[in-house]
N, C-alpha and C positions, 0 to 999 in steps of 0.2 A: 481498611486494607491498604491505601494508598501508601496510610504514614508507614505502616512495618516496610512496604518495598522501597522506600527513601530511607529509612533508617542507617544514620552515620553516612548517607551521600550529602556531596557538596552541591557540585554539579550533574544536573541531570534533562537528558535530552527525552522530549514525546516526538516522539517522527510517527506521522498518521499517512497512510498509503490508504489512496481512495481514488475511485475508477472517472472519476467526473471532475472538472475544478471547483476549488469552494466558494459557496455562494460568499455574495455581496461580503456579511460582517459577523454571521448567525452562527459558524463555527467557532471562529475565532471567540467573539465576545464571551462566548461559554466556557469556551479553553483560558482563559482570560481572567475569570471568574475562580477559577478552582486553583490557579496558579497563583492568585490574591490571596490564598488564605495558607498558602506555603511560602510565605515572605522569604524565610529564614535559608531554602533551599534557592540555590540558583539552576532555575528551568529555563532552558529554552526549548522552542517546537520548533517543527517542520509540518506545513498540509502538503505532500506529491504527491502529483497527481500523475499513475500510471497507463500508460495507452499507445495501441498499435495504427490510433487512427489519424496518418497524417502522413504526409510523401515522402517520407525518406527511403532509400534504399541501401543497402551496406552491400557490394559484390567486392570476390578477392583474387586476381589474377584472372579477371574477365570473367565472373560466374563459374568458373572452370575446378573451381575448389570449394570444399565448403568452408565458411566462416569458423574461427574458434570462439566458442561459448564463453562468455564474461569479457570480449572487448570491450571497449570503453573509449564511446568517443566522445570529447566536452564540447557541447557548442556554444557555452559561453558562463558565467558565473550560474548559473537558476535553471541550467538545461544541459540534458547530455541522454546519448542512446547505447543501449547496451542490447548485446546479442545475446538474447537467451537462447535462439533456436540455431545451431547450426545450419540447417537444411533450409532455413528461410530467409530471403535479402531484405524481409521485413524487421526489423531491431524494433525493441521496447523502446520508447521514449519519455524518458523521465524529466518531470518538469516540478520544480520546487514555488510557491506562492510566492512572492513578490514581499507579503506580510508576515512571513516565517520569520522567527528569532536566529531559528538556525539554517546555515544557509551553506553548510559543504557538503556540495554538488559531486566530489568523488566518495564521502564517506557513507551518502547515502545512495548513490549507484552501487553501493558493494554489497550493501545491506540488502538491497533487492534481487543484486544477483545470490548472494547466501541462501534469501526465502524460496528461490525459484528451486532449490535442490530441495526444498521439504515436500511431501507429500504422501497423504494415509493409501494412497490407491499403488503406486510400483516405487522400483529405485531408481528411476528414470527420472531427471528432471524435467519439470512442464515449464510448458510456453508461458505461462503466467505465476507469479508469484503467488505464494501461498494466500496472500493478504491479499490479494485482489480474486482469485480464483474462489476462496470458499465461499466468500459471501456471494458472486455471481450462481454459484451452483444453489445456494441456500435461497435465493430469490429466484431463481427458474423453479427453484422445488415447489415454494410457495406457490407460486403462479398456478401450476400442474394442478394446486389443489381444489384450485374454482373451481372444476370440472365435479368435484365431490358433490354431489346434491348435499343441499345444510351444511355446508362445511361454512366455520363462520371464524375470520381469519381474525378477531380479538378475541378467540380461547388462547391465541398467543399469548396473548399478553395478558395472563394470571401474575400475582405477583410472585410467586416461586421463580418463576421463570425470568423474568422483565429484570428481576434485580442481579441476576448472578453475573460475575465476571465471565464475559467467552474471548476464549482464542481461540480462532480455528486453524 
């Protein structure tokens, strides 16, 4: 499946949006691994790691106004914050690995503001990006389901399921 999505690219970027930073070597080294065996294409990645948990605050003529959606503020090459919520002085905070191949800090603040307008639920854009919201919501699901007497959470992981590609 990978090679028909490469098919006649040169260059090609994986930019991976994930809620936590990445561990120590154990993404990378994997990511590492499958990009060894596509010599011939030139890849590079991005791990950002997206999050509302940290001090910043964005106000605009004294709080007196609301913020515009997709500001963009750079705070330095591997960091920058972007206002998905109007109504909140709280901004995203997007931060690029340190270990990433690829490393432009406004080409992938854009991309996450683009994801923040997708969503199966209204036309309303959410406070979080696609790429961070559905797997949050898909692991509070899971969680809900301990409560199921016998519910035994490796019927996930039949292989029909384990192998398919998911977007969400």
């Amino acid at each position: 499946m990978f090679e028909t999505l490469l098919l006649g690219e040169s260059d090609v970027h994986l930019i991976f949006h994930i809620y936590k930073s990445v561990g120590k070597n154990r993404e990378i080294r994997a990511l590492e691994k499958v990009i060894e065996r596509y010599k011939h294409i030139n890849i590079s990645y991005a791990f950002v790691h997206l999050n509302y948990g940290h001090n910043f605050r964005v106000y605009f003529n004294d709080g007196k106004n609301d913020l515009r959606k997709g500001q963009y503020i750079r705070l330095n090459a591997l960091e920058s914050l972007m206002i998905v919520n109007d109504k909140s002085p709280i901004p995203l905070k997007i931060s690029i690995d340190k270990r990433s191949s690829f490393k432009d800090i406004y080409y992938i603040s854009q991309q996450v503001f683009f994801f923040s307008h997708l969503s199966e639920r209204s036309f309303m854009p959410s406070k979080k990006p696609i790429t961070i919201l559905y797997p949050s919501i898909m692991a509070n699901l899971i969680e809900k389901l301990k409560i199921v007497k016998k519910w035994d959470y490796d019927k996930l992981r039949v292989k029909g399921v384990t192998e398919k590609l998911w977007f969400l």
